[in-house]
C-alpha positions as a Python dict, from the first residue, in 0.01 Angstrom:
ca = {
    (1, 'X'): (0, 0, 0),
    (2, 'X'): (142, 351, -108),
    (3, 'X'): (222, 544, 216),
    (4, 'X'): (49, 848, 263),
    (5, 'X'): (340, 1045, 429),
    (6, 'X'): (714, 1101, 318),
    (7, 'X'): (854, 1375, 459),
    (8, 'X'): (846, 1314, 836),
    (9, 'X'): (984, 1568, 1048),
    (10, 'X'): (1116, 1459, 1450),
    (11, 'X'): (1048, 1754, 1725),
    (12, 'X'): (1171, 1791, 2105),
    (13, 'X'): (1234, 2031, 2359),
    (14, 'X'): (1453, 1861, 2633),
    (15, 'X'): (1822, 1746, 2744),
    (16, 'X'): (1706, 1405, 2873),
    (17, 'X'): (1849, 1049, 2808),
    (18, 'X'): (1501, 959, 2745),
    (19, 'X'): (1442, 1209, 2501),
    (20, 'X'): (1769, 1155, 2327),
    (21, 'X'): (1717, 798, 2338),
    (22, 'X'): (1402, 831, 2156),
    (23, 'X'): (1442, 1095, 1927),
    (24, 'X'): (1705, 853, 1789),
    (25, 'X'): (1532, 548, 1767),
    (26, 'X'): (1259, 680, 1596),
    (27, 'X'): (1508, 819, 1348),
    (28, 'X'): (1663, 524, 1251),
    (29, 'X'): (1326, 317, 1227),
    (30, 'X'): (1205, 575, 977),
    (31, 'X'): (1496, 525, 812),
    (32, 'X'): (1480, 158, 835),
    (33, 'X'): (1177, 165, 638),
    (34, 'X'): (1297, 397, 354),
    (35, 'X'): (1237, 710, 488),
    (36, 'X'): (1491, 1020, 538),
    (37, 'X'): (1322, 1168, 886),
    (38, 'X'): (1383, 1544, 955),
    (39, 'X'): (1539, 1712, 1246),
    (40, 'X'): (1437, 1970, 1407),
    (41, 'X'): (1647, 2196, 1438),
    (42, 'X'): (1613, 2342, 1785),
    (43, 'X'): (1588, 1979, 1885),
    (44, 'X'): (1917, 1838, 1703),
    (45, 'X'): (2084, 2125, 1881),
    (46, 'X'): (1957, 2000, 2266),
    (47, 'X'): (1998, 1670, 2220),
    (48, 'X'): (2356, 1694, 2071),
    (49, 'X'): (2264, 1537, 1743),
    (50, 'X'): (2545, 1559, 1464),
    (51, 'X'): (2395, 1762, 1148),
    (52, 'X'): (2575, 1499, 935),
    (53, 'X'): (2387, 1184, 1089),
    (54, 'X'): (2038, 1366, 1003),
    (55, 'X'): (1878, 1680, 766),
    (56, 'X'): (1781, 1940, 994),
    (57, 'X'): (1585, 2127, 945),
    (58, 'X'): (1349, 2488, 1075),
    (59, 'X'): (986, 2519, 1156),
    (60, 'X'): (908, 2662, 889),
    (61, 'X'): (1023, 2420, 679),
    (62, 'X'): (899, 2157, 834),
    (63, 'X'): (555, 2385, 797),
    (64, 'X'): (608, 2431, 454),
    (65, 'X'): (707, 2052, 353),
    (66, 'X'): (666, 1827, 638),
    (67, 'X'): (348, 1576, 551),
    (68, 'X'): (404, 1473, 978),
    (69, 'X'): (543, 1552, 1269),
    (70, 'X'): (637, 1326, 1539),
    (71, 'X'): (647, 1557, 1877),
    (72, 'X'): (850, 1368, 2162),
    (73, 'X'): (810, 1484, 2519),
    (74, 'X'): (500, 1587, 2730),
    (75, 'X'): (190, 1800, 2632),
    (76, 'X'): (398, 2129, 2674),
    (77, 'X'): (587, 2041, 2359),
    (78, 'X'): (304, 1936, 2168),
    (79, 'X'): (145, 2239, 2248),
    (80, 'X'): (479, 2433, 2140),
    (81, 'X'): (500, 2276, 1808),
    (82, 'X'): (82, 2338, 1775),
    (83, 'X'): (168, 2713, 1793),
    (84, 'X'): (446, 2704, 1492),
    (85, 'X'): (255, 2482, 1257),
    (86, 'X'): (-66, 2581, 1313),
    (87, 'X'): (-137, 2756, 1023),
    (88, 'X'): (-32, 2527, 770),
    (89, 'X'): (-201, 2216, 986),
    (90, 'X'): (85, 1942, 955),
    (91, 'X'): (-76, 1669, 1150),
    (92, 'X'): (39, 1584, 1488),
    (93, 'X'): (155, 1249, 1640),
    (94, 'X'): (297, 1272, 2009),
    (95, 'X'): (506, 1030, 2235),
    (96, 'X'): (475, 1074, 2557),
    (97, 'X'): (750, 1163, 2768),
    (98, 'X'): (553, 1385, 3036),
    (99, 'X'): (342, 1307, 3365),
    (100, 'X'): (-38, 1277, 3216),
    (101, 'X'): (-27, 1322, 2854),
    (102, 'X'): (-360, 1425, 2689),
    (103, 'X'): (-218, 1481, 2370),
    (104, 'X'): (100, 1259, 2363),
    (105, 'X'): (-67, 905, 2325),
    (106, 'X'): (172, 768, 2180),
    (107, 'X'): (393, 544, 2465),
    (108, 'X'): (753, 552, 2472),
    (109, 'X'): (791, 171, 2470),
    (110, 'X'): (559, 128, 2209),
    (111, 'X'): (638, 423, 1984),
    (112, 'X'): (850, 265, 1673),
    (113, 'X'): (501, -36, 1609),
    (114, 'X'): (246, 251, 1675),
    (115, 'X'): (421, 480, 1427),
    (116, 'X'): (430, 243, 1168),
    (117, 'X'): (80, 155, 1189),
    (118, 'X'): (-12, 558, 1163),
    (119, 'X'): (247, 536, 825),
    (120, 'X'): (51, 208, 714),
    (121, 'X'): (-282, 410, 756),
    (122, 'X'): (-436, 301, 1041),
    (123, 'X'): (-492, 602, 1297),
    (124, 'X'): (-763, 801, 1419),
    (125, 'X'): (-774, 1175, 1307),
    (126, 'X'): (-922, 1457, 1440),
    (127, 'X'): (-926, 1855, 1456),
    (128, 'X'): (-904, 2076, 1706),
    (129, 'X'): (-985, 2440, 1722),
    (130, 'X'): (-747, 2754, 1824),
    (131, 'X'): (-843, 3038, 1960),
    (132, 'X'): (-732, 3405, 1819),
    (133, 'X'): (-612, 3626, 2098),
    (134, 'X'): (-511, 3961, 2081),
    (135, 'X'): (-458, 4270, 2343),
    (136, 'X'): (-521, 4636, 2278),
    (137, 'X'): (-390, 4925, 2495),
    (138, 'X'): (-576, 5237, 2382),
    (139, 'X'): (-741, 5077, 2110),
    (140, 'X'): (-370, 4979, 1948),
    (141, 'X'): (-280, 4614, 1935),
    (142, 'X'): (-3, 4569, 2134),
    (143, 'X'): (10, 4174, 2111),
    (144, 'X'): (-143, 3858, 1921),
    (145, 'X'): (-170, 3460, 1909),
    (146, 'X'): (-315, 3156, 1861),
    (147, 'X'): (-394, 2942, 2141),
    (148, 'X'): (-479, 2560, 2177),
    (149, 'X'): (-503, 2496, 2525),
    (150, 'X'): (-606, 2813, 2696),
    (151, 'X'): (-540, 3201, 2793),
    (152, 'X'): (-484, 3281, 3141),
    (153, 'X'): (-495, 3630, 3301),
    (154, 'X'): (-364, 3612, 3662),
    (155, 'X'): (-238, 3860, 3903),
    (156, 'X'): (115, 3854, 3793),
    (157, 'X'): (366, 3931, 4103),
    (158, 'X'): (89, 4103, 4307),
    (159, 'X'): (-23, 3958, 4634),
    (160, 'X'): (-429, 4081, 4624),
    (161, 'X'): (-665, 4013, 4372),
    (162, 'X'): (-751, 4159, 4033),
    (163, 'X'): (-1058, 4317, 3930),
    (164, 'X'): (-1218, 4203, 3570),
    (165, 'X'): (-1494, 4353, 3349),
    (166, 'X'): (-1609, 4031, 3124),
    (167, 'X'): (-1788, 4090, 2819),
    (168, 'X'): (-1926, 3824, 2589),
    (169, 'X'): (-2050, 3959, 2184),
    (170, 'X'): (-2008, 4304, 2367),
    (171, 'X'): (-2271, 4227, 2669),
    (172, 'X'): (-2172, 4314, 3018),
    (173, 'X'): (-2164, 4006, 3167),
    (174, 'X'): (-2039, 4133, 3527),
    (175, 'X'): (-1741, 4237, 3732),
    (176, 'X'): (-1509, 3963, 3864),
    (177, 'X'): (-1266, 4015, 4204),
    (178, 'X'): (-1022, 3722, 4187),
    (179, 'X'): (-700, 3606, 4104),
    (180, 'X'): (-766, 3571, 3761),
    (181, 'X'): (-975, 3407, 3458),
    (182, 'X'): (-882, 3081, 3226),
    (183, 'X'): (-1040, 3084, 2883),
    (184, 'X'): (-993, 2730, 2754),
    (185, 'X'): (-1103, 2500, 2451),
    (186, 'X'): (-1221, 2170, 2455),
    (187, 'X'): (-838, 2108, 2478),
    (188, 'X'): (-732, 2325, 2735),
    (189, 'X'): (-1053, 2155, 2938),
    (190, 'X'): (-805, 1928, 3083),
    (191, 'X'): (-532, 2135, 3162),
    (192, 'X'): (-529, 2409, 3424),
    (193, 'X'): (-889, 2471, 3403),
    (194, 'X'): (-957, 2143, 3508),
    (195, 'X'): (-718, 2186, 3847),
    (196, 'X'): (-925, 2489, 3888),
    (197, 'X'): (-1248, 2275, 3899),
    (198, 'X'): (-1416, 2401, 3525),
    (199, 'X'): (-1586, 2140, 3332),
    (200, 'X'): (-1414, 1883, 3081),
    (201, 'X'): (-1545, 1920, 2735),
    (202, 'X'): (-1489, 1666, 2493),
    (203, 'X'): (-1333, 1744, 2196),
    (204, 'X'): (-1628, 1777, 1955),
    (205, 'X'): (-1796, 2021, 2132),
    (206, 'X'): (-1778, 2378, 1990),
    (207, 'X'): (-1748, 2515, 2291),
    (208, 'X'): (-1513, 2749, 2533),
    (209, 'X'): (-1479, 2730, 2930),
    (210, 'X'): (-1458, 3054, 3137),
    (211, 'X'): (-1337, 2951, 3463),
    (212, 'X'): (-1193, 3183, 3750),
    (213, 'X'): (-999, 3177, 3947),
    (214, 'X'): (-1004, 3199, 4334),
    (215, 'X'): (-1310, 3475, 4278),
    (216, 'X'): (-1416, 3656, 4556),
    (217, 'X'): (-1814, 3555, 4493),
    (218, 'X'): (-1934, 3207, 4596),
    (219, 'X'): (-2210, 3278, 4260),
    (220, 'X'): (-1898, 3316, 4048),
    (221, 'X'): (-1947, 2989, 3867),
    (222, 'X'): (-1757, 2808, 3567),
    (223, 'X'): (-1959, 2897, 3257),
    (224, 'X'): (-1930, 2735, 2867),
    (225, 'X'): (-1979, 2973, 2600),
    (226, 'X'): (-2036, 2900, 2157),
    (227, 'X'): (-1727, 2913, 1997),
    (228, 'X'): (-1903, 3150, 1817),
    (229, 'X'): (-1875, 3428, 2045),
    (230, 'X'): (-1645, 3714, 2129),
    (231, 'X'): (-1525, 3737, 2451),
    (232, 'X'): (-1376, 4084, 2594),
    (233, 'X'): (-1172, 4124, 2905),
    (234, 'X'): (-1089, 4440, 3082),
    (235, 'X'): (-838, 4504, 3388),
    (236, 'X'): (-1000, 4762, 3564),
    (237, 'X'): (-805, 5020, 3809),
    (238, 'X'): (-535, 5039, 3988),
    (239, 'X'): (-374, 4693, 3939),
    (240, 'X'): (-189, 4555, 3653),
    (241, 'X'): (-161, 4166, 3537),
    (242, 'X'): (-27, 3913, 3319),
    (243, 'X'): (-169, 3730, 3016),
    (244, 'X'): (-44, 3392, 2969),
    (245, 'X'): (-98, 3196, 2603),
    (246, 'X'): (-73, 2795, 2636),
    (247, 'X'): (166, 2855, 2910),
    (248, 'X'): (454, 2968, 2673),
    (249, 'X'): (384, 3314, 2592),
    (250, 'X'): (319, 3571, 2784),
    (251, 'X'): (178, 3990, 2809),
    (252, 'X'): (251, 4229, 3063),
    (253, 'X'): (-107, 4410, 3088),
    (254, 'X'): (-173, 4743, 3264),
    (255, 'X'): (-514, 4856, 3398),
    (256, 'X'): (-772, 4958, 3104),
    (257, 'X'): (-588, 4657, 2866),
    (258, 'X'): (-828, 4471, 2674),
    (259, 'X'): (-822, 4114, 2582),
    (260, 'X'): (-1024, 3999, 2299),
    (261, 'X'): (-1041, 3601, 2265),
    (262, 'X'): (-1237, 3458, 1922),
    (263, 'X'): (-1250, 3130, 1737),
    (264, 'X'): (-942, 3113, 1536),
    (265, 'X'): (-985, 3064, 1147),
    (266, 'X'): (-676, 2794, 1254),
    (267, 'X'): (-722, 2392, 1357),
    (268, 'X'): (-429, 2165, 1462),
    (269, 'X'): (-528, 1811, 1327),
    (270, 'X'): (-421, 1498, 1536),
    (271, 'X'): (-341, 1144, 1451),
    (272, 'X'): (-396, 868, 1745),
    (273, 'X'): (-301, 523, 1698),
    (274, 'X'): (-561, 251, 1703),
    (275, 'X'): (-734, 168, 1957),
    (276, 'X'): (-776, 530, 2091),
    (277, 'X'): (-1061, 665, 2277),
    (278, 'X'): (-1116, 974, 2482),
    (279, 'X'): (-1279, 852, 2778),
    (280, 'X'): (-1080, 557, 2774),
    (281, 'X'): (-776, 825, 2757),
    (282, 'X'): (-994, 1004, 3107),
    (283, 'X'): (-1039, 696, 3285),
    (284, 'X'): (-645, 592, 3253),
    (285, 'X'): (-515, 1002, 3278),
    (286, 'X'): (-787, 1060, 3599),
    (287, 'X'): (-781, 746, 3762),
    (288, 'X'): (-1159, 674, 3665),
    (289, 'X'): (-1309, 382, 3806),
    (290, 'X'): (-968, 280, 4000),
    (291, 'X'): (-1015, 30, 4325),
    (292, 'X'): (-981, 169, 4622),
    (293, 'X'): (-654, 124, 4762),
    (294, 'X'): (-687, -160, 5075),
    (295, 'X'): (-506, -69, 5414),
}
């Protein structure tokens, strides 16, 4: 059967023998079976790999000709490599390196078989929205992303709370005391909005999760909004804040900032190998249904 991918490109952010160990073996299976795999280059550099053994190669390369990538670590560097390729959607395969690993399914022991059976055409594949983010200081843009797992605005360095006007399609929706808001996607449901007790929403449903943070309101409740809707957020006097963007970028906001969140135009598509399921991915991430330990 004629393969559907070719030119397979090999990312990872870490100095680990684990990582190293990996990134190689992976290399020299795709090579193995006739392939010429592409290094990336940030990740050649960390892991000490020679540029003779392997083509490295940049993210935007890999953007423009790259039919796969293989991401090896945890979530974080999944979500990294989301942000670079995102607009040209080269599908995503993760190994998981990390703790939990929503998005790296693939396992480390397993990783050379379950590749080859995503190159042989059997996976599961499936999109996942971004989100467009952008923040205005006297109505000039001052900063702007794309986000897969979520945007967090938190106090920053201060030791009080912030205060928040939340709009939604420009409605007043109300004015929050706390130590912050998460916006998150179906993606980001799992992540730090789920440690800050907001709902899980499975991946096919077009929604996004405002959850916040330590508010000073007991009625200050988690709420899911459309994708479809524009959500504003205001720091309101005297504090200032930060804006974080899938935990690796950040903005330095100052009272009367504005952050606007929408649907991005963007998706990052996903391959799992057989087999997968989300809640069977739940139950064995969350400890679903697990016996109760016997003293």
């Amino acid at each position: 059967m004629a393969r559907k991918f070719s030119n397979i490109s090999l990312i990872g952010k870490f100095q680990s023998v684990d990582g190293t160990e990996t990134i190689l073996e992976l290399a020299l299976f795709l090579r193995e079976h006739g392939l010429e795999p592409w290094i990336e280059q940030g990740t050649a550099e960390a892991i000490g790999m020679d540029a003779d053994d392997f083509m490295t190669v940049t993210y935007a390369e890999i953007a423009d000709k790259a039919d796969l990538a293989v991401v090896v670590g945890g979530d974080g560097t999944l979500l990294g490599a989301a942000r670079q390729l995102g607009e040209r959607a080269v599908p995503l395969v993760g190994v998981n390196l990390g703790r939990l690993g929503f998005l790296t399914d693939l396992s480390r022991a397993n990783a050379c078989q379950q590749l080859g059976e995503i190159l042989d055409g059997h996976y599961h594949a499936e999109s996942r929205f971004m989100l467009d983010a952008e923040v205005t200081r006297g109505g000039e843009r001052i900063f702007h992303t794309q986000v897969l797992n979520d945007v967090v605005v938190n106090r920053g360095s201060l030791g009080r709370m912030i205060e928040l006007e939340l709009l939604v399609d420009g409605e007043f929706v109300y004015n929050l005391r706390s130590d912050g808001m998460i916006v998150a996607t179906p993606t980001g449901s799992t992540a730090y909005a789920l440690a800050a007790n907001g709902p899980i929403l499975h991946p096919g449903v077009g929604g996004v999760a405002l959850v916040p943070l330590c508010p000073h309101a007991l009625t200050a409740r988690p709420v899911t909004l459309p994708d479809s809707c524009r959500i504003d957020i205001v720091l309101m006097p005297p504090h200032d804040a930060r804006i974080h963007f899938d935990g690796v970028a950040y903005c330095d906001v100052h009272a009367g900032d504005r952050l606007r969140i929408m649907r991005s135009a963007l998706e990052v598509r996903l391959l799992h190998p057989v087999g997968y399921g989300y809640f069977a991915m739940l139950r064995e991430k969350l400890h679903w249904s697990a016996a109760v330990p016997r003293r």
